[in-house]
C-alpha positions in Angstrom: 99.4 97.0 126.5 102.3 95.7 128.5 103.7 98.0 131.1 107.4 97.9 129.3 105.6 100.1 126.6 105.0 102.8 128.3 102.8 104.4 126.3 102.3 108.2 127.2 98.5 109.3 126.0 99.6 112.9 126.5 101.7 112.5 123.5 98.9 110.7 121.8 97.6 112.8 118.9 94.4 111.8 116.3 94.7 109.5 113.5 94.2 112.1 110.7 93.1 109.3 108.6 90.4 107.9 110.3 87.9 110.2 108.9 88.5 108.8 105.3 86.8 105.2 106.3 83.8 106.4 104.5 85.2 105.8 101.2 86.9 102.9 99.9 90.6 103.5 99.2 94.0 102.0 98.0 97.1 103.4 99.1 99.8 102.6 96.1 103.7 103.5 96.7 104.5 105.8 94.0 108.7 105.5 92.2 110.4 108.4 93.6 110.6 110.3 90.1 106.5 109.7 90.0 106.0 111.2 93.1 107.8 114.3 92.3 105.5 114.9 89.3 102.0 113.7 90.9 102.9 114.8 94.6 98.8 115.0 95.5 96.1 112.3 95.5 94.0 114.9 93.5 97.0 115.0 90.9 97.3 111.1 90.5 93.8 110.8 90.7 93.4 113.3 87.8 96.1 112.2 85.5 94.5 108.3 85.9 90.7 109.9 85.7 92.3 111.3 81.4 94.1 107.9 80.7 91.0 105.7 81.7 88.7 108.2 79.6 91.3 107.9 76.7 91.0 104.1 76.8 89.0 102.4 74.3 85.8 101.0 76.5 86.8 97.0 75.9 90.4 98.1 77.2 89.7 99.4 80.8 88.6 96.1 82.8 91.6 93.9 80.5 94.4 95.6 82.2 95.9 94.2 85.0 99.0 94.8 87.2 101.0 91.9 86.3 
């Protein structure tokens, strides 16, 4: 790092996400109004687990974000 920086390591703290590498993720940006309903990953992750098990099984690989 350049000097200018001045990056103080005492202020340094862990990355509290590195621990999650093991796993494949995708980080998506919620609406504002969503993400006051589904606040936790385990929330959107359970709500989107019941839609894709309501979906009739030629449905689920058709859809696509655009």
């Amino acid at each position: 790092m350049r000097r200018e920086y001045k990056f103080d390591y005492d202020k340094a703290k862990p990355n509290r996400f590195a621990g999650r590498t093991d796993q494949q993720r995708t980080v998506v940006i919620l609406d504002p109004d969503i993400a006051e309903v589904f606040n936790t990953p385990e929330s959107v992750n359970n709500i989107l687990r019941a839609l894709i098990a309501a979906m009739p099984q030629g449905q689920r690989r058709k859809i696509s974000g655009k």
